[in-house]
C-alpha positions in Angstrom: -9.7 -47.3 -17.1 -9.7 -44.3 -14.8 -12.4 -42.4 -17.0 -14.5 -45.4 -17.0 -15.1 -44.5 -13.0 -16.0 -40.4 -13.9 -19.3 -39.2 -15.2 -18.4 -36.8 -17.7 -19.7 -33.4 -18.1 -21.7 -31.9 -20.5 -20.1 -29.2 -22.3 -22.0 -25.7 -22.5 -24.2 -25.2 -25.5 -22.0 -21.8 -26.1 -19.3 -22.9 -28.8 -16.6 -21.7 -26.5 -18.0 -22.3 -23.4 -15.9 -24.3 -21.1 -16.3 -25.7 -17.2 -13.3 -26.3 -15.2 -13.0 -28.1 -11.8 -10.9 -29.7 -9.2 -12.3 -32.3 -7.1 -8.8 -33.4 -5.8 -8.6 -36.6 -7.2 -8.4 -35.2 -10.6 -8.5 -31.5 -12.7 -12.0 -31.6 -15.1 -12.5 -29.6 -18.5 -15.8 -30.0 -19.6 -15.8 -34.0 -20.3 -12.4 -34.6 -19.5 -10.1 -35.3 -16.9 -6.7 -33.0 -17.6 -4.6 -33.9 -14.5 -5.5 -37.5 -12.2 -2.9 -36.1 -10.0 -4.4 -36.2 -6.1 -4.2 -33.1 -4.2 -5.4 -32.1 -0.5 -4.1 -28.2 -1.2 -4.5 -26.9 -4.9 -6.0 -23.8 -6.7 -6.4 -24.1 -10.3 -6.5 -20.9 -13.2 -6.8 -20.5 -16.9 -5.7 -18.0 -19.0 -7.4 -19.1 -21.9 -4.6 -21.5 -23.6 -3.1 -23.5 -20.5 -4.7 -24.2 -16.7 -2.2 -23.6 -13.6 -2.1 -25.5 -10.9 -0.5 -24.9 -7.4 1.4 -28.0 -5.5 2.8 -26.2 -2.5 4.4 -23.1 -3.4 5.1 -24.2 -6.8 2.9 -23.6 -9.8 3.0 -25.9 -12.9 1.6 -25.9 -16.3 -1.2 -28.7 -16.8 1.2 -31.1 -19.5 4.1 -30.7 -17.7 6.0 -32.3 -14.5 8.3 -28.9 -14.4 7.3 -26.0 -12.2 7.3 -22.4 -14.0 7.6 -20.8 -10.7 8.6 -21.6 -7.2 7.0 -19.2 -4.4 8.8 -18.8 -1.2 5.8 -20.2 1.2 3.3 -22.5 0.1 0.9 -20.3 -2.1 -2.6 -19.5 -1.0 -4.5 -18.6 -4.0 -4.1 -18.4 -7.9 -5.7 -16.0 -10.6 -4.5 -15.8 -14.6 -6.4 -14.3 -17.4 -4.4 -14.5 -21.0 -0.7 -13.4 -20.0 -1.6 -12.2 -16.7 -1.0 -14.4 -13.5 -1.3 -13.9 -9.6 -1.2 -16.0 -6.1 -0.9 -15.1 -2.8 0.7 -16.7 -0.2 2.3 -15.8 3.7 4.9 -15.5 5.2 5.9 -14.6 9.5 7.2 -11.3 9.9 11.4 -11.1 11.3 10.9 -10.6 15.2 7.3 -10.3 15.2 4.5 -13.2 15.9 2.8 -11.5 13.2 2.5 -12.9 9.5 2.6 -10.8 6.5 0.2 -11.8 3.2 1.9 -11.0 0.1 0.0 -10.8 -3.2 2.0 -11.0 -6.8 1.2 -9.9 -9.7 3.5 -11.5 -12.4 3.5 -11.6 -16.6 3.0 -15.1 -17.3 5.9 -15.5 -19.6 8.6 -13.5 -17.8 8.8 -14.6 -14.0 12.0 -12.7 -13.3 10.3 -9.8 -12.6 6.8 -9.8 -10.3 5.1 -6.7 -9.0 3.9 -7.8 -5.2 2.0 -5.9 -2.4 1.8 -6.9 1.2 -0.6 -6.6 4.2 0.0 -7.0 7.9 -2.0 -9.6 10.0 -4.9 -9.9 7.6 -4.2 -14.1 7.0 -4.7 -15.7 4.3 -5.2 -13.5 1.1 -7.3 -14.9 -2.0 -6.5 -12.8 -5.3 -8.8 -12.8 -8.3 -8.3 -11.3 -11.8 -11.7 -10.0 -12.6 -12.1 -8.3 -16.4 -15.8 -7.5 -16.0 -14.7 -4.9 -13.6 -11.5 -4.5 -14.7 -9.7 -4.9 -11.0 -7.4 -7.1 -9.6 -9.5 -8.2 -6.3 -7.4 -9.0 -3.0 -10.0 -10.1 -0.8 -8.6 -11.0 3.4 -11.4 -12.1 6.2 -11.2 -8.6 7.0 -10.9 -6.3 4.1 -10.6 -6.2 0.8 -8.8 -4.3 -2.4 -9.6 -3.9 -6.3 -6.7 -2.6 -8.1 -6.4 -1.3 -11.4 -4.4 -3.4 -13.9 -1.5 -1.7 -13.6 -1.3 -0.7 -10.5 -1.0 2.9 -10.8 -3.0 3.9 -7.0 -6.2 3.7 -7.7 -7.5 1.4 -5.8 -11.3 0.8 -3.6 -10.5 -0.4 -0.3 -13.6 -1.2 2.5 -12.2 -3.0 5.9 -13.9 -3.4 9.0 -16.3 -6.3 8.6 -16.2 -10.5 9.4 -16.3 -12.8 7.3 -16.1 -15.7 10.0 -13.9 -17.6 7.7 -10.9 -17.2 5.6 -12.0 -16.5 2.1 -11.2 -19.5 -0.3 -12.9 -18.4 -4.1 -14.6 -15.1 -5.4 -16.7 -14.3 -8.1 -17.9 -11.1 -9.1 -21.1 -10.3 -10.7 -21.9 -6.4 -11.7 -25.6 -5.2 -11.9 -25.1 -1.6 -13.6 -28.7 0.1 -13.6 -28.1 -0.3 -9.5 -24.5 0.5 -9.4 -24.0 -2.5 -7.4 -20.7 -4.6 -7.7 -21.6 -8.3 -5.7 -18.3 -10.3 -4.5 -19.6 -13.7 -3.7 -16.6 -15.6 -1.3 -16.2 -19.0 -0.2 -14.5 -20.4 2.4 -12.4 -23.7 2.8 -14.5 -26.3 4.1 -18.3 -24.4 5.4 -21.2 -24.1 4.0 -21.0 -20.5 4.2 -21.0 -18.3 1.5 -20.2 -14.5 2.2 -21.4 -11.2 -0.5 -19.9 -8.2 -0.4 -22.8 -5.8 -2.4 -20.3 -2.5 -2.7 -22.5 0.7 -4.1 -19.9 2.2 -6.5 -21.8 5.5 -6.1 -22.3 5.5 -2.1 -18.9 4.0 -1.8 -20.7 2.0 1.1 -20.2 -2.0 1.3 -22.4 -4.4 2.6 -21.4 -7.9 4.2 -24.2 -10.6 4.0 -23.6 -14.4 4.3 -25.6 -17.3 3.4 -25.4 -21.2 4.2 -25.8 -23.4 0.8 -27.7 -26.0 0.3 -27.5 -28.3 -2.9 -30.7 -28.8 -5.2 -31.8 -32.1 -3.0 -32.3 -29.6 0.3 -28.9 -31.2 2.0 -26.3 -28.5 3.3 -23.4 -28.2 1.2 -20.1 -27.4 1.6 -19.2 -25.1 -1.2 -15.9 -26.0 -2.4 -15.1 -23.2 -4.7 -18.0 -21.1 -6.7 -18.0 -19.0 -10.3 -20.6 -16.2 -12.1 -20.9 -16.5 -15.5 -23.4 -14.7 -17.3 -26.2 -14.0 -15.2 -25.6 -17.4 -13.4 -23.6 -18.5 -10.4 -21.8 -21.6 -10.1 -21.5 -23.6 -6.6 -18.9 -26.6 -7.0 -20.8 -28.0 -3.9 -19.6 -31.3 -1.9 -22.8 -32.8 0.0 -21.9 -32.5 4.4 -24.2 -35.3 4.5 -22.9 -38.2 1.6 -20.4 -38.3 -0.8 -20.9 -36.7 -3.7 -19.9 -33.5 -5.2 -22.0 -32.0 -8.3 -21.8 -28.3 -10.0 -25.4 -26.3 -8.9 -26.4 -23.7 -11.2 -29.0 -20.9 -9.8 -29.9 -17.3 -11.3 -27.6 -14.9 -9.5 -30.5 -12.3 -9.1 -31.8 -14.6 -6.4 -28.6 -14.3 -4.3 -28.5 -10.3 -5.0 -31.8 -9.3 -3.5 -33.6 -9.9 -0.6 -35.0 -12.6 0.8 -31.7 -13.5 0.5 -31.1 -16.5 -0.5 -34.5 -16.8 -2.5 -32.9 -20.3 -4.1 -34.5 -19.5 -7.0 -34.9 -23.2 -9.4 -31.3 -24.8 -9.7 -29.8 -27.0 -12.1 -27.4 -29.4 -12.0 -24.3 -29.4 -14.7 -24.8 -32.0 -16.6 -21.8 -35.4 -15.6 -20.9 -33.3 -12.6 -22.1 -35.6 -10.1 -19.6 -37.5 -8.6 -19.1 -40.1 -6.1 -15.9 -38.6 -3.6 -15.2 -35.9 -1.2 -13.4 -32.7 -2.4 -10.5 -31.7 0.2 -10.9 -28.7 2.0 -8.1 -26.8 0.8 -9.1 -27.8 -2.9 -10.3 -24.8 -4.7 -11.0 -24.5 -8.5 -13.8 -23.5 -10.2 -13.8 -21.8 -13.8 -16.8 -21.0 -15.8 -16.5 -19.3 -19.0 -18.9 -18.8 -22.0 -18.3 -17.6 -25.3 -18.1 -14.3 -24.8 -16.1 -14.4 -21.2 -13.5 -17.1 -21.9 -10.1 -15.2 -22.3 -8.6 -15.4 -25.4 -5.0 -17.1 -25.6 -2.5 -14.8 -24.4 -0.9 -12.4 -27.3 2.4 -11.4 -27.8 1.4 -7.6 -28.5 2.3 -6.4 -25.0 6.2 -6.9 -24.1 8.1 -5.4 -21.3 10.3 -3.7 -23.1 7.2 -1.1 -23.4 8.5 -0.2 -20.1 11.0 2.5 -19.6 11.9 1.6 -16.0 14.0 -1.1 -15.2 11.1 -2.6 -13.2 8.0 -2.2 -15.3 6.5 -4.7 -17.2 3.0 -5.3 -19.0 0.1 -7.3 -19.5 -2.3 -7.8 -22.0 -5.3 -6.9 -19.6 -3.8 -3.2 -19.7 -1.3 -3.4 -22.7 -0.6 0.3 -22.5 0.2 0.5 -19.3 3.4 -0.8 -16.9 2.8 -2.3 -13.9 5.3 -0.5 -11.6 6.6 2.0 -13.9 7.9 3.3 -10.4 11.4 1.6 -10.3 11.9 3.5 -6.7 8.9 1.0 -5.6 10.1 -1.3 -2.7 6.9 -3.7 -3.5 8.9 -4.5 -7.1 11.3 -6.7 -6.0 10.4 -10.3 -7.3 12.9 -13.0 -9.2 12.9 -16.5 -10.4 15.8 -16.9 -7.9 15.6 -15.3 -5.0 13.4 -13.0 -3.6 16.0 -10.3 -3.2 15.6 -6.7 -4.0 16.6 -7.6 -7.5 14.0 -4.8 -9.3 14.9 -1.9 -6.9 17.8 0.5 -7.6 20.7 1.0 -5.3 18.8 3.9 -2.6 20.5 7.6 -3.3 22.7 9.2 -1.0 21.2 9.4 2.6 22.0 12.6 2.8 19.8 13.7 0.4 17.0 15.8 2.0 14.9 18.9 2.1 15.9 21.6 4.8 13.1 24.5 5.7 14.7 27.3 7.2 11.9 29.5 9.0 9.6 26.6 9.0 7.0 28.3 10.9 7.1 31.4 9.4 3.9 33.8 10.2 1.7 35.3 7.7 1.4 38.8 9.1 5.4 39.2 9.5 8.2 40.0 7.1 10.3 37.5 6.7 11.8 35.0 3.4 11.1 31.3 3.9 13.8 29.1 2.5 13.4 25.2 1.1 16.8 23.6 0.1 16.9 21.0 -1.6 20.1 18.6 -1.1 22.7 16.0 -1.2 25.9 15.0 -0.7 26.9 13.9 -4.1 26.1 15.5 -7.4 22.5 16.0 -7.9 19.8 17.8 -10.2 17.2 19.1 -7.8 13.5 20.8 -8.3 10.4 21.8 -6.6 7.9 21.1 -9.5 4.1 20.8 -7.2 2.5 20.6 -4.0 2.4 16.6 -2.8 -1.6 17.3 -3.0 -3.9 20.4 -3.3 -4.5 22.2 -0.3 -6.8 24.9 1.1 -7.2 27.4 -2.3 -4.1 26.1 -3.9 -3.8 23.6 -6.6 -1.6 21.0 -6.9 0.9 23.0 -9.6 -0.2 26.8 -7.7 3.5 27.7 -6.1 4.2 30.6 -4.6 6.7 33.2 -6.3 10.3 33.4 -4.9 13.8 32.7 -6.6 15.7 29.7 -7.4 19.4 29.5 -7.0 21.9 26.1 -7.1 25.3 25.9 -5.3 27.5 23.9 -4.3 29.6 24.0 -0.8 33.0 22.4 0.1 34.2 22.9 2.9 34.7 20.9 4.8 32.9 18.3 2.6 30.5 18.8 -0.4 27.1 19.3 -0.5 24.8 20.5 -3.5 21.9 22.1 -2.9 18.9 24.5 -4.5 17.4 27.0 -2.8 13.8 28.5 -3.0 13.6 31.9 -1.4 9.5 32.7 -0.5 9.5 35.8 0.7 5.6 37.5 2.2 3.0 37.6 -0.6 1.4 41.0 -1.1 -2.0 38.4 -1.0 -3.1 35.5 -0.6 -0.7 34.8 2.0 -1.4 31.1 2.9 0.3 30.2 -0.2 3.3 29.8 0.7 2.6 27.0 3.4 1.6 23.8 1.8 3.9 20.3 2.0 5.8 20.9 -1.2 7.5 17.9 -3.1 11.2 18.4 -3.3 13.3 15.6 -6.2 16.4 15.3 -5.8 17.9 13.3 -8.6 21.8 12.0 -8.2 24.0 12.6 -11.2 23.9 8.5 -12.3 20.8 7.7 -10.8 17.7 6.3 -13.0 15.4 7.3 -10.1 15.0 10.5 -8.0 13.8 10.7 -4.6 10.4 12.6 -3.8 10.8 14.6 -0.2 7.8 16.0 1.1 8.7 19.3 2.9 6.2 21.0 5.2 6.0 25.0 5.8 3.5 25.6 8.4 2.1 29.3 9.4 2.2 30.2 13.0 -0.7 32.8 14.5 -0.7 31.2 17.2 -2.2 28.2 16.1 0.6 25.4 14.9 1.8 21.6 15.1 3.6 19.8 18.5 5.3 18.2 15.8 5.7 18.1 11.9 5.0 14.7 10.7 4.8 10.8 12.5 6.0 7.5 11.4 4.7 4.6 12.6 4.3 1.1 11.9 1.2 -0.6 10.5 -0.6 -2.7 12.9 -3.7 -4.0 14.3 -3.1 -2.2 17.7 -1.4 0.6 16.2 -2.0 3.7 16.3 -0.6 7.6 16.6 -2.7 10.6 18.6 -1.9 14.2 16.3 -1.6 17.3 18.5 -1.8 21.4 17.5 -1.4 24.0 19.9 -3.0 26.7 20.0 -3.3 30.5 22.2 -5.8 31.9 24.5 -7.3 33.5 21.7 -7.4 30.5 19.4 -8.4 28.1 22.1 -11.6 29.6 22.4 -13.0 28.5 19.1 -11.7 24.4 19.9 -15.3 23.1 19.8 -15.8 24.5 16.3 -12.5 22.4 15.1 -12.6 20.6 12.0 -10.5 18.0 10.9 -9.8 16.3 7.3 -7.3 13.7 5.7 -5.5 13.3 2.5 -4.3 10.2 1.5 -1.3 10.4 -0.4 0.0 7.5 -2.4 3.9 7.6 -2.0 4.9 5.6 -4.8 3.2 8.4 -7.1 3.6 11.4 -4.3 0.2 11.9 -5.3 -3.0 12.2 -3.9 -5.8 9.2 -3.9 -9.4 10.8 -5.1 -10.0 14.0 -6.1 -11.4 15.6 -2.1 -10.3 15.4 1.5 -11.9 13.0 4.1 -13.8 14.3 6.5 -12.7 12.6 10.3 -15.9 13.8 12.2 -14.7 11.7 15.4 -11.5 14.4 15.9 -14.1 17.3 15.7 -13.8 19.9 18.4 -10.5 18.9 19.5 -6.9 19.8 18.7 -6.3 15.8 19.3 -7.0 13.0 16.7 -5.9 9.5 17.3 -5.9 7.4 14.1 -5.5 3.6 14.0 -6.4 0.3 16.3 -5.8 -0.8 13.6 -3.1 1.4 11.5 -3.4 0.6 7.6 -1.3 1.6 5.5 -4.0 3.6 3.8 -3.8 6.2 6.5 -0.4 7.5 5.3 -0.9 11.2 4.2 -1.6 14.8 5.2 -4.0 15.5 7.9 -5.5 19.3 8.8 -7.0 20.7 11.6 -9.1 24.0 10.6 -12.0 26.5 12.1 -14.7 26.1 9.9 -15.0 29.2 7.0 -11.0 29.5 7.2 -9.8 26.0 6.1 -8.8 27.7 2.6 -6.5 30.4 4.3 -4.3 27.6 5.3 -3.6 29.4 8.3 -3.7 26.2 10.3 -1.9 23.0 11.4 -0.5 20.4 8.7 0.9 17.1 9.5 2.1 13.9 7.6 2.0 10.6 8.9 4.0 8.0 7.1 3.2 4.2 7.8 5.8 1.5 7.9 5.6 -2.0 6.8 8.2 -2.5 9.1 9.9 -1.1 12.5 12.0 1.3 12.7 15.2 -1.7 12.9 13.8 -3.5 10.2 13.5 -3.3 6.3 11.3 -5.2 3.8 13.3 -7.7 1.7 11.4 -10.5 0.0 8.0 -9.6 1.4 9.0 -9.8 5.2 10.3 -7.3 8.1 14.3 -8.2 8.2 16.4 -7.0 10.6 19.2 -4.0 9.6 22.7 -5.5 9.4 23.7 -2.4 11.9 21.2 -1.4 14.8 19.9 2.1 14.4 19.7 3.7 17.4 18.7 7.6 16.4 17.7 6.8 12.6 15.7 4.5 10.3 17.0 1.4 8.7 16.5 2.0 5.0 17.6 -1.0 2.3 19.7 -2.6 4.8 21.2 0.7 5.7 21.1 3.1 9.1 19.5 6.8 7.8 20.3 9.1 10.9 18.1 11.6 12.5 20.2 15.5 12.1 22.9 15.6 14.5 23.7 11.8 14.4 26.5 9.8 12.4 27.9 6.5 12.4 27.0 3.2 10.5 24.4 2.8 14.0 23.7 6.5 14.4 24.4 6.2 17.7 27.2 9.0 17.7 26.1 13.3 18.0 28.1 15.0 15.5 29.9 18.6 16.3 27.5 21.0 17.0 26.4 22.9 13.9 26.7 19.9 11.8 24.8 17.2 10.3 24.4 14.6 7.7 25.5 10.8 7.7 28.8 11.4 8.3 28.7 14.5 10.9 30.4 16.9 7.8 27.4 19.2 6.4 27.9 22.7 8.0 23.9 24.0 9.0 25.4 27.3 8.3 24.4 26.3 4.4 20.6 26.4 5.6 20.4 29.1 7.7 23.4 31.4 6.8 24.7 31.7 10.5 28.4 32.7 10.1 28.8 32.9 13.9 30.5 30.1 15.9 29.1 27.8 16.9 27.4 27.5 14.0 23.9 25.9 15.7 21.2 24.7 13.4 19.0 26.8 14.7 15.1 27.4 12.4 16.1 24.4 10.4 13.3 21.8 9.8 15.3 18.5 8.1 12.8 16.2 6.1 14.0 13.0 4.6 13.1 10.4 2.4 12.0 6.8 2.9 9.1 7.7 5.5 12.2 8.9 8.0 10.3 12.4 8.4 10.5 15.9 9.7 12.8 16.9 12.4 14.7 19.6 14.5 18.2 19.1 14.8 19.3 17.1 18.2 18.9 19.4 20.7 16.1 21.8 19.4 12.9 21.3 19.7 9.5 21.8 17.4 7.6 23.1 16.0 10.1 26.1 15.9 13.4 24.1 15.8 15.2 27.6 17.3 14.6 26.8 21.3 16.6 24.1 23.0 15.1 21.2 24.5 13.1 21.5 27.9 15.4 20.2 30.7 15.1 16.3 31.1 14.9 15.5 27.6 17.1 15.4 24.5 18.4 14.5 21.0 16.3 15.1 17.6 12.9 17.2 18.4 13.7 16.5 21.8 12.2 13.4 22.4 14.6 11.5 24.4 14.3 11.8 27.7 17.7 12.3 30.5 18.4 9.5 32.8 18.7 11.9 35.2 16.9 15.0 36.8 19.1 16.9 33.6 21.4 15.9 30.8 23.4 16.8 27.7 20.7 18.3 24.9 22.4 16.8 22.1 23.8 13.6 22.6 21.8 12.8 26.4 25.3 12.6 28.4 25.1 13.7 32.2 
């Protein structure tokens, strides 16, 4: 008999403490073998009823030969806790030599619809569901993430370290009188074992790594590791013989220096065996008493969920995970992975128009913000996307609201907010204000940030950037500035906001400080670009940063190129190629002043929209052919920006280009000496 050849293992003295393994040849609960399948790649979880087990990029329930899930790459990593489940896995991005790592976070009972986040070029991911800190850890050889349970933005992120080695396990132990959060990490096939000690207070992480030996003195490759109580568990497999065995040491002697101290170690009890464990093998669970999950409940269903792509878990049953249904990261099916959770994209030419856009604070003069589309729509300006200078998030300067629609030659529904010049407090009315616009038939609106910037002589080159993410990424932000203003550069100041644009709302409660743009009206962010550097950035004098008398910019970040969408986790190339706009859900958004299914064609002068029919003369009230779209900002949706119309160029959108370039904020340069502003023809 097959369990005539195992030593069994002892089971815990705690009356619901429980031990499971994977040595490859066979998955171990406490003194029993649960699966003799043999596996060279496998990752084991328990949710506190059934173990999952990976085989390739399927995952199957321990007991049965039928797979509850089928990944579309082979799957990297596996977490559950009760109803909760989540893996990892890669996959090469469309057109690129780059790979994206997906993470999924599922409900274990209802596959058909998964919540998923992606990273560029960070390798393999390893995801762990951690209730004693109440996270869901993504953890790269770079970086790593803890996410709250549902999802909702708040999440710690610390990059820029080495682990040497792609992560295989974590644990997590938390010492609170220190405020100290320890992520131990293993890594397939070394005898390395990596601690992340993160200072919840100091927000400061430090990277330490150890190599393991096993309680004889021989150095052990540490196939997959576990804390449990104020224990840590090494599933170890001897470099020198074989034989692999579960060592038990006090954790304090891995969280302090001398580090390791390798405080006395014990040996589980039967977990000495006689074989190799496979590199790629990794599964380790250690649960006592009071840490073992309890079977999953049926309390928590996703009906809870108003959006059509939310769904809960247990671990946060009063919450949805992506109660966003706008979210391009919920997108997950049994099936396919195929865009299934997101709702059809609203009309492209839904946008937010600023005439006056860089309207001065000392001047007379109304600012205008439109809201519009071109189908039916409900619109409102209900917040800032973040507090700024003096203002709070909800403090909106006084003007009127009116709602029209015009048509002729086409329809186009708008609302307009007239600002005119506070008596006080005059940097109120410049801010980036969120604009919805909401489609008659729609479940979902679309959040458009709009920018108002003051000009004294001290303004943007441009009104917001869009790149791509990227390890040699990067953009370089530019104001301007007069004689006067110049003066003061080596005083300059600049801060960051991050803004989370599945909420439109800012990440922690205070700016970011980016001391390596100080005393220059330059900052380059990036090498690499993350996707947490999407938000608002400032450049200020110091003592006058709450005037809000001074440049604003937003950078979006892409998860793909400007051709390219995200479908299934991975950059996929636009069924049309968009030559002056953004591919958006499989569809060309143009730049103003471009049409066409490629927005490759200039529309009649004074016109815009996606196809060339929405008069400017809405915006900016000029009734005199021919009809230019002169002091017209255009923000859109989807990351596609802030821009002058084609031919006009920023920050004022009222001058024409500067001979030798053309086309939207003039950044398309002639083929010649001179050329056509709008569409680049000689």
């Amino acid at each position: 008999m097959v369990m005539k050849l195992i030593v069994l293992l002892a089971i815990l003295c705690e009356c619901r403490g429980q031990i499971f393994h994977d040595i490859g040849t066979f998955i171990l609960q406490d003194n029993s073998a649960i699966l003799s399948t043999s596996s060279t790649s496998r990752k084991i979880c328990y949710d506190g009823s059934d173990v999952y087990y990976t085989n390739g990029n399927q995952i199957f329930r321990v007991g049965s030969t039928t797979p509850i899930f089928t990944a579309p790459q082979d799957i990297d990593s596996l977490s559950c806790y009760q109803d909760a489940l989540a893996y990892t896995y890669q996959t090469p991005a469309s057109g690129s030599t780059a790979a994206m790592s997906h993470v999924v976070f599922c409900n274990i009972n209802d596959f058909t619809i998964c919540f998923a986040k992606w990273f560029t070029n960070k390798g393999p991911l390893v995801v762990f569901i951690s209730t004693v800190i109440n996270k869901v850890i993504v953890v790269s050889r770079t970086c790593f993430w803890c996410y709250d349970f549902d999802f909702d933005g708040t999440v710690i992120h610390v990059d820029s370290f080495d682990l040497n080695f792609a992560p295989a396990c974590v644990a997590v132990y938390v010492d609170g009188p220190a405020n100290n959060w320890f992520f131990f990490i293993s890594h397939p096939g070394q005898t390395q074992v990596s601690l992340i000690t993160y200072n919840t207070v100091s927000q400061n992480a430090v990277v330490t790594s150890f190599n393991v030996q096993n309680v004889n003195g021989i150095s052990a490759i540490v196939s997959c590791l576990a804390v449990s109580g104020n224990n840590i568990y090494f599933l170890v497999d001897s470099a020198q013989t074989t034989q692999s065995e579960i060592d038990i040491y006090a954790v304090s002697g891995w969280t302090s220096p001398p580090y390791p101290s390798y405080p006395s170690a014990t040996v589980v009890p039967g977990s000495q065996l006689a074989n190799d464990i496979p590199d790629n093998v990794n599964g380790l669970i250690v649960c006592t008493s009071s840490t073992c999950p309890a079977p999953p409940a049926t309390s928590c269903t996703t009906t809870q969920c108003m959006s059509p792509c939310g769904f809960c878990t247990n671990l946060s049953p009063t919450d949805c995970v992506c109660p966003n249904s706008n979210d391009q990261c919920c997108q997950y099916t049994v099936s396919t992975v195929a865009n299934q959770c997101n709702v059809p994209i609203t009309q492209a030419d839904a946008c937010c128009v600023i005439n006056n856009p860089l309207a001065q604070r000392r001047r007379p003069g109304d600012i205008n913000i439109f809201a519009a589309a071109g189908e039916a729509a409900t619109f409102d300006f209900p917040r800032r996307t973040s507090p700024i200078g003096r203002f709070g998030i909800n403090d909106l300067p006084a003007g009127t609201m009116t709602t029209g629609m015009d048509g002729a030659p086409t329809s186009v529904w708008w609302r307009r907010w007239r600002i005119p010049q506070p008596g006080s407090l005059r940097g109120r009315r410049f801010g980036v204000f969120l604009a919805e616009v909401d489609p008659n038939g729609v479940p979902a609106s679309q959040d458009i940030p709009c920018i108002v910037t003051e000009n004294s002589g001290f303004y943007n080159e441009l009104y917001t950037y869009t790149r791509v993410a990227g390890a040699t990424s990067s953009v370089t932000l530019v104001a301007s500035a007069n004689s006067h203003v110049n003066s003061f550069v080596q005083t300059m100041r600049w801060q960051f906001r991050r803004i989370d644009q599945s909420t439109s709302m800012q990440v922690g409660a205070n700016p970011t400080p980016l001391g390596s743009c100080s005393g220059s009206l330059t900052c380059t962010i990036g090498n690499p670009l993350e996707k947490s550097d999407e938000g608002i950035y400032e450049v200020y004098r110091p003592g006058r940063v709450l005037r809000l008398w001074h440049p604003i910019f937003f950078l979006f970040v892409r998860e793909c190129p400007q051709t390219q969408y995200m479908s299934g986790g991975a950059c996929t190339g636009c069924a049309n190629m968009c030559v002056y706009g953004d591919c958006v859900e499989n569809q060309c958004i143009c730049y103003p002043g471009f049409t066409g299914n490629t927005c490759n064609t200039a529309t009649t002068m004074g016109f815009v929209g996606q196809n060339g029919d929405i008069p400017c003369s809405t915006f900016n009230f000029d009734t005199t052919p021919p009809f230019e779209c002169r002091d017209l900002l255009f923000c859109y949706a989807n990351k596609l920006g802030c821009r002058c119309s084609t031919g006009l160029r920023p920050p004022k959108c009222w001058f024409d280009c500067l001979p030798g370039f053309w086309g939207p904020n003039c950044m398309n340069t002639c083929s010649g000496a001179t050329c056509n502003r709008r569409d680049g023809t000689t």
